[in-house]
N, C-alpha and C positions, 0 to 999 in steps of 0.2 A: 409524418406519413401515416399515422393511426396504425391501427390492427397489420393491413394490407403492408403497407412499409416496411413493418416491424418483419414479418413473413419474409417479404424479398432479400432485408438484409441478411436473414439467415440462409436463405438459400445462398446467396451469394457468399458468405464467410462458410460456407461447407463446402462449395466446391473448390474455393480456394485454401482447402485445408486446414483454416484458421479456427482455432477455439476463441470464443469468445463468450464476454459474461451480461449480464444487465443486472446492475447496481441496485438492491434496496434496504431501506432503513428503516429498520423494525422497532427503533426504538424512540424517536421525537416522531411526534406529530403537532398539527395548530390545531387541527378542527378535529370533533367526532365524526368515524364514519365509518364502514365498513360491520357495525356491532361495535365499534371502541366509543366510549367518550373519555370526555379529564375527567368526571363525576366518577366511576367502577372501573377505568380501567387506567387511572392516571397513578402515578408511584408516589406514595406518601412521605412525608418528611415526621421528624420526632413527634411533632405537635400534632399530628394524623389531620393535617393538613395536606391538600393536593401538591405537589413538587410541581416546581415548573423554570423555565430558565427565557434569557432574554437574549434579543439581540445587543449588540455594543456597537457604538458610534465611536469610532478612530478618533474621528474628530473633535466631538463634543465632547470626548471622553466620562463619553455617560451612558448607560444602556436605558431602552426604551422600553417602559412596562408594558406599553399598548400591543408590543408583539409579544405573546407569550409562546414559549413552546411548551408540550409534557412529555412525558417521560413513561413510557409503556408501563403497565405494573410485571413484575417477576413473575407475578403466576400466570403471565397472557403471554409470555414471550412465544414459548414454544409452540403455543398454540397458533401464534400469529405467519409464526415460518411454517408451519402445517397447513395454514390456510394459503400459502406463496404457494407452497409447491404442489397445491388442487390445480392454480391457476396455472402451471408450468408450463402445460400442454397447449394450450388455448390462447397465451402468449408465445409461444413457439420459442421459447429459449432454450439455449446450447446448453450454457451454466447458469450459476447464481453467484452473484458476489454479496454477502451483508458485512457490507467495510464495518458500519458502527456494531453488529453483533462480533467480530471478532476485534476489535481495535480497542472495546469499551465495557469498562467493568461498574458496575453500581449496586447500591441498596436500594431494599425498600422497606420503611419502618411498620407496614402493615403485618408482618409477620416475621417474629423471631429468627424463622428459619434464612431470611432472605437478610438479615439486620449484616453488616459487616462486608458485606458484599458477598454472604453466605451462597453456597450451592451455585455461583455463576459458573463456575469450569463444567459442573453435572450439568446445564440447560444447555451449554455451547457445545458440550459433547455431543447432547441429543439430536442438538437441532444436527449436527453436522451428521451425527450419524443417520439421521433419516431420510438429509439429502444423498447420502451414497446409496443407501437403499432404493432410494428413488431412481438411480440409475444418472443420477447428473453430478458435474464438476460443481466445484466450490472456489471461488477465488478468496484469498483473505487480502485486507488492506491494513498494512502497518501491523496486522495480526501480534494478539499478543500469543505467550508460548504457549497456549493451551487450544489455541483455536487454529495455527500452523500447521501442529501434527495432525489434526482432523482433514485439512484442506489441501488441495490439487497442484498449489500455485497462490505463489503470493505478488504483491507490486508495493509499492510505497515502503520497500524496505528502508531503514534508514541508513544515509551515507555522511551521517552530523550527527555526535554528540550533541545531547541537548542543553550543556553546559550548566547545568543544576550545581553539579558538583564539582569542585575546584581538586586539578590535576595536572599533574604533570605532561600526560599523556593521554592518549586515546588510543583504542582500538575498532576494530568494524565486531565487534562483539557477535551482534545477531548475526551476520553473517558468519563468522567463525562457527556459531550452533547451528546455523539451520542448513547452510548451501552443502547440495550436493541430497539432501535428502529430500528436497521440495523445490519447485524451481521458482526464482525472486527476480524481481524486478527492479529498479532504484523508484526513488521518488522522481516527481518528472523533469527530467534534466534543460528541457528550455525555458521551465518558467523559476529554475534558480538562479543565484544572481552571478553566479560567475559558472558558465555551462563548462569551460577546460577543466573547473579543477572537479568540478562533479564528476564530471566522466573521467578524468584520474580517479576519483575515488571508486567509481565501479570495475575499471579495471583492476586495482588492489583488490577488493574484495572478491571478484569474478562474478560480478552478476551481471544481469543485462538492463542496460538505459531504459527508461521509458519517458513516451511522449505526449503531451495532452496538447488537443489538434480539434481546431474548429474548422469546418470547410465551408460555410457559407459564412463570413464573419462581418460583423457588426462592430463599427466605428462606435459605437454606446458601452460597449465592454471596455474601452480604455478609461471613463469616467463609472462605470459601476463599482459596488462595495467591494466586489471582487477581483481587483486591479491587476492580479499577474495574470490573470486570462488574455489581457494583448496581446503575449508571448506567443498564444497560439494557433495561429493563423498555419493552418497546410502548407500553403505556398509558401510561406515565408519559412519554413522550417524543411520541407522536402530536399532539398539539396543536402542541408544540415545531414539529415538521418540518413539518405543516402552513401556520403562520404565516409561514417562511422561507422555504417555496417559494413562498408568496402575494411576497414581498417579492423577490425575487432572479431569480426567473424569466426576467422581461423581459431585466434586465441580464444574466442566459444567454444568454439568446436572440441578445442581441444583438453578441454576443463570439465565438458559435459559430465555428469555424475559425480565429479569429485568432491569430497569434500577438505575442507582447509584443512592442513595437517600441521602447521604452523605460522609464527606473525610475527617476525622480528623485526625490530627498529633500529638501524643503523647509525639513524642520525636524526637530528630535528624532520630532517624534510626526507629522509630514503627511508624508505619500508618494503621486506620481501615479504610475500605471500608464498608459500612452496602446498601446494595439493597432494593431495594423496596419491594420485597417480603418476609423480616423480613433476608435475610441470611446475616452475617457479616462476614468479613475477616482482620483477623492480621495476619502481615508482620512484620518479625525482618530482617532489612539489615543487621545490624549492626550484631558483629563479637563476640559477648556473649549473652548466652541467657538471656531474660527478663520477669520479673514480670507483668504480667498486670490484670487489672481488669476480663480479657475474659479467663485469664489464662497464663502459662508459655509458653516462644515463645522463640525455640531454635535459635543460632545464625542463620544465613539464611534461618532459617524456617519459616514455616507461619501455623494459626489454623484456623477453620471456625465451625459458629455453624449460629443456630436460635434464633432470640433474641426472648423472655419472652415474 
């Protein structure tokens, strides 16, 4: 809908008391533009060489040099998010989200100072503290811990071990550090492959589901690169979201500001979560219902009360 659309959509998410953000990524580009090229403004590798990366074919299981992307240089960064938030006003945006400046850390071997992935926490502080100054929210995605405590609101929390490391066990880690002091999101629950046990996993952690939602959809996104985009068709998920916010609400509601104050493990498949504010939560993954001290916890169900 260009400029004018962009305008409407905000008017309309303000009266309906919604914050929301538009997405950009300050750090890959294809083309020069704006003042950047790959020649002064691309991030160099050892051989002070231009950095660049490719796409990958699933398929062919090969990546295509023809598409190249670059790589902002470290000294442009902040300046790049300085030049986002001239334009803030004139795009009519609520907030700002820069998923890849908070999710993504890198070098650049042009200068000693940046070798190591040097001084990235000091440019993500800045940039972030310049958007508070500016008077706007900041969304983070998958935020790593340095770019959380700077931001508003995070989504694409993780509710999955990334299985790197061989374990006994798991915990909701990032959630244990950060809920209750920034409010999270999950990663998006209808395009993972099994939506029950995701949303068991947000209610152990206490956060809230989130949804990625096409409204005019296109039968071409089920053969695109990007294949769990089918998932997300409006219609096809409205009832969905509906239902769960009928069910989860409360126990939102009732969690607000807490943060986890413990994470014990019962059994392979029971895990209690108890909050700072006395409320507790049992979770049964597992595929029979069980006995517990809190009470009976149907297979993939989960109970919540106030502790004594």
């Amino acid at each position: 809908g260009g400029a004018g659309g962009l305008a409407q959509f905000s008017d309309a998410m303000t009266k309906l008391g919604v914050n929301w953000y538009m997405d950009f990524d300050l750090i890959s580009f294809k083309k020069s533009a704006n003042g950047y090229s790959s020649a002064n403004n691309g991030v160099r590798w050892l051989d002070g060489q231009t950095a660049y990366f490719t796409g990958f074919d699933s398929v062919k299981l090969s990546r295509d040099d023809s598409e190249r992307y670059y790589i902002l240089a470290r000294k442009d960064l902040v300046g790049a998010a300085d030049k986002l938030l001239a334009k803030a006003d004139d795009l009519g945006l609520d907030g700002i989200s820069l998923g890849s400046v908070s999710n993504t850390i890198y070098s650049d071997f042009i200068s000693a100072d940046t070798v190591m992935c040097g001084g990235m926490t000091d440019d993500v502080a800045t940039i972030l503290g310049n958007i508070d100054k500016a008077g706007r929210a900041h969304l983070a995605n998958a935020g790593n811990a340095y770019a959380m405590v700077g931001s508003d609101a995070a989504i694409d929390a993780p509710i999955y071990s990334s299985n790197y490391d061989i374990s006994d066990k798991d915990v909701p880690f990032y959630q244990m550090v950060f809920r209750g002091y920034i409010p999270m999101n999950s990663v998006s629950i209808n395009l993972c492959a099994d939506t029950s046990d995701a949303m068991l996993r947000c209610i152990s952690s206490g956060i809230a589901p989130t949804y990625t939602l096409t409204y005019n959809y296109d039968n071409e996104l089920i053969t695109s690169e990007q294949t769990m985009i089918f998932g997300s068709s409006y219609e096809g998920n409205k009832a969905m979201i509906e239902s769960t916010y009928s069910d989860i609400k409360d126990y939102l509601k009732s969690i607000d500001g807490a943060t986890v104050a413990g994470y014990d493990i019962l059994s392979e498949d029971v895990r209690v979560t108890r909050f700072s504010n006395g409320v507790y939560t049992v979770v049964n993954f597992g595929d029979t219902a069980v006995e517990t001290a809190y009470g009976t916890v149907e297979a993939g169900g989960w109970i919540t009360g106030v502790q004594a």
